[in-house]
C-alpha positions as CSV (number, residue, x, y, z in Angstrom):
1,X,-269.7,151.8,6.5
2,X,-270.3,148.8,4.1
3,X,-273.9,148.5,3.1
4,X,-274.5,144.9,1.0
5,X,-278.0,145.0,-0.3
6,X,-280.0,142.5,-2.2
7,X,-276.4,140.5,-2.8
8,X,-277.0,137.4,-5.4
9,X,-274.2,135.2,-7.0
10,X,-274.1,132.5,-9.3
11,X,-271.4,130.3,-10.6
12,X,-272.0,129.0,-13.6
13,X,-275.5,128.7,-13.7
14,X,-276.1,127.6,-9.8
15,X,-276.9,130.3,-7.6
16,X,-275.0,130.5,-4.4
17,X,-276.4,133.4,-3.1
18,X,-279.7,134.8,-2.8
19,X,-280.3,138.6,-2.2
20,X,-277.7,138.9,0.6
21,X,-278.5,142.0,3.5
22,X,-276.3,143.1,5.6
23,X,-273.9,146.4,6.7
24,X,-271.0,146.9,9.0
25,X,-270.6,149.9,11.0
26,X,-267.3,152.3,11.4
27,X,-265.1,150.0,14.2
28,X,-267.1,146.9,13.8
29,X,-266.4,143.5,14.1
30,X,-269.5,141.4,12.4
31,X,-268.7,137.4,12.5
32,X,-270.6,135.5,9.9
33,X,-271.8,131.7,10.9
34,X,-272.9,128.9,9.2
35,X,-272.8,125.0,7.5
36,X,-270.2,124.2,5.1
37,X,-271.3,124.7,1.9
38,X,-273.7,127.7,3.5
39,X,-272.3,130.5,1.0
40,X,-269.7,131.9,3.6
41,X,-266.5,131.9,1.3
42,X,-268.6,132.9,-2.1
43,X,-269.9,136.4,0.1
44,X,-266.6,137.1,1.1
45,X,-265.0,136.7,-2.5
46,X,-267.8,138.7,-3.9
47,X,-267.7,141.6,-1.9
48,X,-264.0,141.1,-3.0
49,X,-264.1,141.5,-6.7
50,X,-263.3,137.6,-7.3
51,X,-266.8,136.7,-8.3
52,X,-269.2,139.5,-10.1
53,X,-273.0,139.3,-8.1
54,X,-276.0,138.6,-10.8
55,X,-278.2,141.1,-8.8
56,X,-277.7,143.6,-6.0
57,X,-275.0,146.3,-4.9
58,X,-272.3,146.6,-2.3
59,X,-271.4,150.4,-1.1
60,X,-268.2,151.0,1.0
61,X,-268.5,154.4,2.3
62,X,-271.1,155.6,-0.1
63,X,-269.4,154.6,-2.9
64,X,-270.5,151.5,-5.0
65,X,-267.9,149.0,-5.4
66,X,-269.9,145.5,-6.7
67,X,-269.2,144.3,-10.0
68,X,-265.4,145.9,-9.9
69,X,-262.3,144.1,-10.3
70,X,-260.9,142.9,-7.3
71,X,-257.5,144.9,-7.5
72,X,-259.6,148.1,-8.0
73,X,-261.8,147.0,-4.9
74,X,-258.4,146.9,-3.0
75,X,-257.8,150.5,-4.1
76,X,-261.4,151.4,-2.9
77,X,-260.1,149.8,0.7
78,X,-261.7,146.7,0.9
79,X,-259.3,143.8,1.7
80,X,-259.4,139.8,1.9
81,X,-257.2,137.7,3.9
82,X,-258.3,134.4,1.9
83,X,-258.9,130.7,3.5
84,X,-255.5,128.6,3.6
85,X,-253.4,131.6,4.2
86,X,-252.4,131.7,0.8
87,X,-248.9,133.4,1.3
88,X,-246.5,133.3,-0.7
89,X,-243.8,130.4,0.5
90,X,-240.7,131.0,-1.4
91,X,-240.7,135.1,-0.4
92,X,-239.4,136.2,2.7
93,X,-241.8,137.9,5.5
94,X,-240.9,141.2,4.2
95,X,-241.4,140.5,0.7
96,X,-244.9,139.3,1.2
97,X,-245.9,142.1,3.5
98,X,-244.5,144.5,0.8
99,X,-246.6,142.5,-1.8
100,X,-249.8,143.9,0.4
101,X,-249.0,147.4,-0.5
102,X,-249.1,146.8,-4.1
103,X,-251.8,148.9,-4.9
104,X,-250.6,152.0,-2.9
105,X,-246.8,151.4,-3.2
106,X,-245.8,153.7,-6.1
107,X,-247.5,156.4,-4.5
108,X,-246.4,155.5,-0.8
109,X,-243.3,153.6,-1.3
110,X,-241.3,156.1,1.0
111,X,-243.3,155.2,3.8
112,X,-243.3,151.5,3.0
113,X,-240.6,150.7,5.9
114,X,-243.3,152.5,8.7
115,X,-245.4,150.3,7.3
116,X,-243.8,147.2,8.0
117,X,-242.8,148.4,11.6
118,X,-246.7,149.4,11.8
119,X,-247.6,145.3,11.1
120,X,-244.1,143.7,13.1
121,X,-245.7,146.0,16.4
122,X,-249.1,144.4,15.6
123,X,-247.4,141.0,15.1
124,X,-244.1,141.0,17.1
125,X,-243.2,137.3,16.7
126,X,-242.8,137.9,12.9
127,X,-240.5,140.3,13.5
128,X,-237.6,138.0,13.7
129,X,-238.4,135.8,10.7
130,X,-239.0,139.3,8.9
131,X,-235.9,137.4,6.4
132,X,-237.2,134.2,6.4
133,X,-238.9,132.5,3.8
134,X,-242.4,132.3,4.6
135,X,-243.1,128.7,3.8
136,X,-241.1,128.4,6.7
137,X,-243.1,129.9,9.4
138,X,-245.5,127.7,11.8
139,X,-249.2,127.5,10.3
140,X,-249.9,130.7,13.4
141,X,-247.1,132.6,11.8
142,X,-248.6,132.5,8.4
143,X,-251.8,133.1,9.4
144,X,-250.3,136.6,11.2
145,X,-248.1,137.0,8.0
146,X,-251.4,136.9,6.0
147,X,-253.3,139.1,8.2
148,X,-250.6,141.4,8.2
149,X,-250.2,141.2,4.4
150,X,-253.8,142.5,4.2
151,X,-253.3,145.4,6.3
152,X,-250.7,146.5,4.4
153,X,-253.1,148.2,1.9
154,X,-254.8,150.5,4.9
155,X,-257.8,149.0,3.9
156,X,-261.2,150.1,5.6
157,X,-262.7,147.0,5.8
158,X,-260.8,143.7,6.1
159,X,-262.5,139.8,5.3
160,X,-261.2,136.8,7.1
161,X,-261.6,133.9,5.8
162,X,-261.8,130.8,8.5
163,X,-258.7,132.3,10.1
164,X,-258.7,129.7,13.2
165,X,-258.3,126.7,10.7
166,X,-255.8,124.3,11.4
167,X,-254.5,126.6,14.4
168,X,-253.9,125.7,18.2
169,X,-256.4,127.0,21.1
170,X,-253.3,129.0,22.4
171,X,-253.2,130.7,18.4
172,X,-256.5,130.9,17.8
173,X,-257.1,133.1,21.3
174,X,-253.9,135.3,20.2
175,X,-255.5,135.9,16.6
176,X,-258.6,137.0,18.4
177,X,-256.3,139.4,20.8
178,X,-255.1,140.9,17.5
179,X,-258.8,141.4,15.7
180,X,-259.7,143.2,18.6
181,X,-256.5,145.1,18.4
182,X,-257.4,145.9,14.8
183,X,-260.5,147.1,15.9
184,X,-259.6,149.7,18.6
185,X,-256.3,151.2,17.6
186,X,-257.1,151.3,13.6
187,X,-260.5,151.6,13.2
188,X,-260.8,149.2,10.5
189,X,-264.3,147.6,10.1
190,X,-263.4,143.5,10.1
191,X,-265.5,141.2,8.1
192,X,-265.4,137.5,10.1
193,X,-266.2,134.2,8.4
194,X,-265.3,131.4,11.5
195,X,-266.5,128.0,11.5
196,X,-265.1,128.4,15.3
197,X,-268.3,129.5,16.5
198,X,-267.1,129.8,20.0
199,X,-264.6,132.1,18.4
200,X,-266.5,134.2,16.2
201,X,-268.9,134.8,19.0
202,X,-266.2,136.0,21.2
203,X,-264.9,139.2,19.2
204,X,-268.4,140.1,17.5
205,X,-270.1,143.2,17.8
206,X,-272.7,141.6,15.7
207,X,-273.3,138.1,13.7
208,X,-275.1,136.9,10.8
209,X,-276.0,133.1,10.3
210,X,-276.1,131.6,6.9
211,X,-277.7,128.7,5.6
212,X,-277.7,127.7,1.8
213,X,-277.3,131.2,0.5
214,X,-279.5,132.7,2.7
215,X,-279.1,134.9,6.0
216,X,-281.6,132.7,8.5
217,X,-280.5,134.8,11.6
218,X,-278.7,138.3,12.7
219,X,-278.2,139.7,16.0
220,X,-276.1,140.4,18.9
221,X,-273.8,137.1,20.1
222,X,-275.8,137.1,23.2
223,X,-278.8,137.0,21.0
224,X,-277.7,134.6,18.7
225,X,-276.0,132.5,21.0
226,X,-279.4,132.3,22.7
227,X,-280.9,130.5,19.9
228,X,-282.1,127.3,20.2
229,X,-281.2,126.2,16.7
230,X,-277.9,128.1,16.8
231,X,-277.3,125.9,19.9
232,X,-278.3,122.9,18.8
233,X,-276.5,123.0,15.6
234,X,-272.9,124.9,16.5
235,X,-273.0,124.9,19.7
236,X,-273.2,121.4,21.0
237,X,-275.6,122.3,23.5
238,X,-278.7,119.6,23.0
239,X,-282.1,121.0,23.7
240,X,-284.5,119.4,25.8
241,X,-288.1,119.1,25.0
């Protein structure tokens, strides 16, 4: 279970975040909502190690893993898929998945290949571009390649970062498919930042709404998609008086 209590972060000397609650539970898919400019992307890279919180503690399975480096957070099995895909376009699919095991690959390196077979099941249409440089893939195949690069590390808990951007309907639904996936045959808890608020309602067990730093709301999708401001404002549906 991740527990995230009292979470605050400042960059410089702004503060982006302001004493951040929330938890995921064992198998859980929890979307978080909200504005550009909300905080969405500074949570996820501090519960990653990229930015150090000025208050506040983060516990992944009882153990405390705020104000670590982010390659030791990886070791503690926390894992970010990052906005823009950010693979790596002049290594192949295989050397990009093999980059994902880094921090486990000296000690696991024998079993690197079921690995990959592990991510080409999960993602089959990578499979035959496993060779292929990945600046070459469509913008759905990098997506996959990055989602698949950050399960290589058999994290407990994986972050998405705006995973739909850019991306088709068609690509968008099969990224979905493939969360829930995650969810049932691994186990892994799943962290989902989506300005797709259709989307992130969809797969959610449970969803959070920022605004300016803040949580404003936190509840079920039905719940949440319920709310008058959370229509009004993501949902397109106007409110009558």
């Amino acid at each position: 279970m991740l527990y995230v209590q009292g979470l605050s972060t400042h960059i410089g000397k702004i503060q982006i975040l302001h004493s951040i609650d929330l938890h995921v539970h064992q198998g859980e898919i929890v979307s978080i909502i909200g504005a550009n400019g909300a905080g969405k992307s500074t949570l996820l890279n501090t519960l990653a190690g990229l930015y150090f919180p000025s208050t506040g503690k983060v516990t992944l399975e009882g153990e405390v893993i705020s104000g670590l480096p982010a390659h030791k957070v990886v070791r503690k099995g926390l894992s970010l898929v990052p906005e823009g895909r950010q693979i790596f376009s002049n290594l192949t699919v295989k050397e990009n998945l093999l980059l994902g095991m880094y921090s486990r690959y000296y000690k696991e390196k024998n079993q690197a290949k079921d690995h990959i077979e592990m991510i080409l099941d999960m993602f089959p249409s990578l499979k035959k571009h496993i060779d292929n440089l990945g600046g070459n893939l469509s913008g759905g195949e990098q997506q996959m390649l990055a989602i698949g690069r950050g399960l290589m590390s058999k994290p407990k808990i994986i972050l998405l970062d705006e995973p739909s951007m850019g991306l088709a309907p068609k690509i968008v639904n099969e990224i979905l498919e493939i969360l829930m996936r995650i969810k049932k045959e691994m186990g892994t808890m799943i962290i989902l930042v989506e300005q797709n608020v259709k989307a992130a309602l969809k797969v959610a067990d449970r969803v959070y709404v920022m605004e300016q730093g803040n949580i404003a709301l936190h509840g079920t999708p039905e719940e949440i998609s319920m709310n008058p401001q959370v229509k009004s404002a993501y949902l397109g549906i106007k409110m009558t008086s």
